[in-house]
N, C-alpha and C positions, 0 to 999 in steps of 0.2 A: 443255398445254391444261387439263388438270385442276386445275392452279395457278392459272392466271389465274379460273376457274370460281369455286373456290374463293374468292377472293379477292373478287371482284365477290358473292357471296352473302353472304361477309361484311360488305362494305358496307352494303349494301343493309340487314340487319338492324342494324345500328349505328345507320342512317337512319333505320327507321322505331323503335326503342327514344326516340331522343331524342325525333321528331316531337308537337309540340303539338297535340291534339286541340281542336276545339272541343264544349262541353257548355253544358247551358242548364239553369234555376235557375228556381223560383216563389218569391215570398216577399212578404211585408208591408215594406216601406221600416221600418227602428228609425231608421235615422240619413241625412241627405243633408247632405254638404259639397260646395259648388258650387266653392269659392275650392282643393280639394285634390283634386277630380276621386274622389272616394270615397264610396260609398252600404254601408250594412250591413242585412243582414237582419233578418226576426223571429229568423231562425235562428242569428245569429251571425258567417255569411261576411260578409268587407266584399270589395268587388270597389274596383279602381282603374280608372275607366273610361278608357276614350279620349279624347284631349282632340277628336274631333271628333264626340263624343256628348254631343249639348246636353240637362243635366238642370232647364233653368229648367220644363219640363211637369210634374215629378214635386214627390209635396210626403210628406210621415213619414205611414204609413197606409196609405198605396196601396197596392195589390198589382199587382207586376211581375212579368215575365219577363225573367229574364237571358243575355243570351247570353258565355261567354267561353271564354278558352284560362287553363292555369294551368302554371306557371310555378315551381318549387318549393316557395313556401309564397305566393306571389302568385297573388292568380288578377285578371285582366285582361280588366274585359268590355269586346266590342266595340259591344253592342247592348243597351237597354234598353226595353221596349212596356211598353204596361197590359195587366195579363193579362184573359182574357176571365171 
């Protein structure tokens, strides 16, 4: 019993070590590429967004909210708004 215990606790930490968090981001648009699905911050992150996140609304200037998951040195937004 204490094996099988054991074992499934281990999982489970294995599970959440690897699990993708989602995190969200403010920033001034530096750069938008519509044709490569990639926008970059004032700050320097570029995000790869989704391709079912339509960036024809946003234009270099604006200040957004980002929403994404990251990925080793990718990070992957899901969601992009005009921040308030």
């Amino acid at each position: 019993m204490r094996v099988i215990f054991a074992a499934l606790v281990a999982a489970s930490l294995i599970g959440v070590a690897g699990a993708a968090y989602a995190a969200d981001a403010t920033g001034t648009i530096k750069t938008l590429d519509a044709a490569k699905n990639m926008v970059t911050l004032d700050n320097g992150a570029a995000y790869d967004v989704a391709k079912g996140v339509s960036l024809s609304g946003f234009k270099v200037g604006e200040k957004v909210n980002v929403t994404y998951t990251q990925s080793g040195k990718m990070m992957n937004a899901s969601a992009i708004t005009p921040a308030a």
